[in-house]
C-alpha positions, 0 to 999 in steps of 0.5 A: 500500500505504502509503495503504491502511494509512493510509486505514485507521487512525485520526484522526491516519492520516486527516490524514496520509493526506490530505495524503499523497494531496494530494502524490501528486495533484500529482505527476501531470504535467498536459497540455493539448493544441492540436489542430491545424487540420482535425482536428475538423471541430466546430474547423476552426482547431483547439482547446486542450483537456485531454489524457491522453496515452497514450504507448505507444499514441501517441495523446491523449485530448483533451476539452473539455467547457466549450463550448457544443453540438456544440462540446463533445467527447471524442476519441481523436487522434494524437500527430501531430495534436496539440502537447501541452503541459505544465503548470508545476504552478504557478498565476499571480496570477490563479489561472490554471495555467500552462503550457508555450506561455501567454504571460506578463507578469511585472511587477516594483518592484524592480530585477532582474538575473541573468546575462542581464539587468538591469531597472530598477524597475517592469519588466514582462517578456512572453514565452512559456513553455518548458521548457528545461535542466530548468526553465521558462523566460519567454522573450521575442522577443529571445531572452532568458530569465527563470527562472519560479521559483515565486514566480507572484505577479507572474506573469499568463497572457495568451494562449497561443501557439496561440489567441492568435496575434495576441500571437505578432505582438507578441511575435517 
């Protein structure tokens, strides 16, 4: 209602009204989703792909349109059948979103510490994205967690734990 209102005013509710709908956008959760192995016989190792979870109807709309040929697909699959995965809403230094299962290096010059470490200067952290106690989490492969905050600028996404398992190899 108010957006309709603001949409039809002048110059300054046209400003507004954009960045109005811009705040809106970025409130929508953005999801991913690893189809597992076998469901889709075009990716019979399974595929990460862009999802729209329904959630009443227990099913995802998963699409990957990047792919070349009959790789390329828009299908509707079973919560079961899927790990969905969602998005920070923030962006590595790379400019790549950040999501919950990406593997990430962050990479520090001056000395950092927090109640569960301590690294020394020119420190470089590797772990995998989780959301846990109400906030994302790097957590490495000896169990020790680091806050991702919202400064990413130090921040770069390697891989995910589903497309990149060789990392999972490397990292516990």
């Amino acid at each position: 209602m108010l957006l309709t209102r603001l949409k039809k005013g002048g110059a300054s509710s046209s400003l507004l009204y954009n960045k109005l709908e811009m705040e809106v956008s970025n409130m929508i959760p953005k999801f991913r989703a690893w189809v597992k192995p076998g469901v889709l016989s075009n990716h019979p190792n399974g595929v990460v792909a862009d999802a729209k979870p329904d959630f009443l109807g227990m099913n995802c709309l998963v699409k990957r349109d990047d792919l070349k040929g009959k790789e390329c697909f828009t299908e509707i699959i079973d919560f079961e059948d899927i790990e969905l995965m969602q998005s920070t809403g923030l962006k590595d230094k790379n400019g790549v979103e950040i999501f919950e299962g990406d593997f990430c290096i962050q990479r520090g010059e001056e000395p950092y510490s927090d109640e569960n470490m301590t690294l020394d200067e020119d420190w470089e952290f590797r772990g995998v994205i989780k959301f846990q106690d109400f906030a994302y989490w790097i957590q490495d492969n000896e169990g020790f967690v680091k806050w991702l905050g919202t400064d990413c600028d130090e921040i770069e996404v390697i891989g995910s734990i589903y497309e990149d398992k060789e990392l999972l190899e490397v990292e516990g």
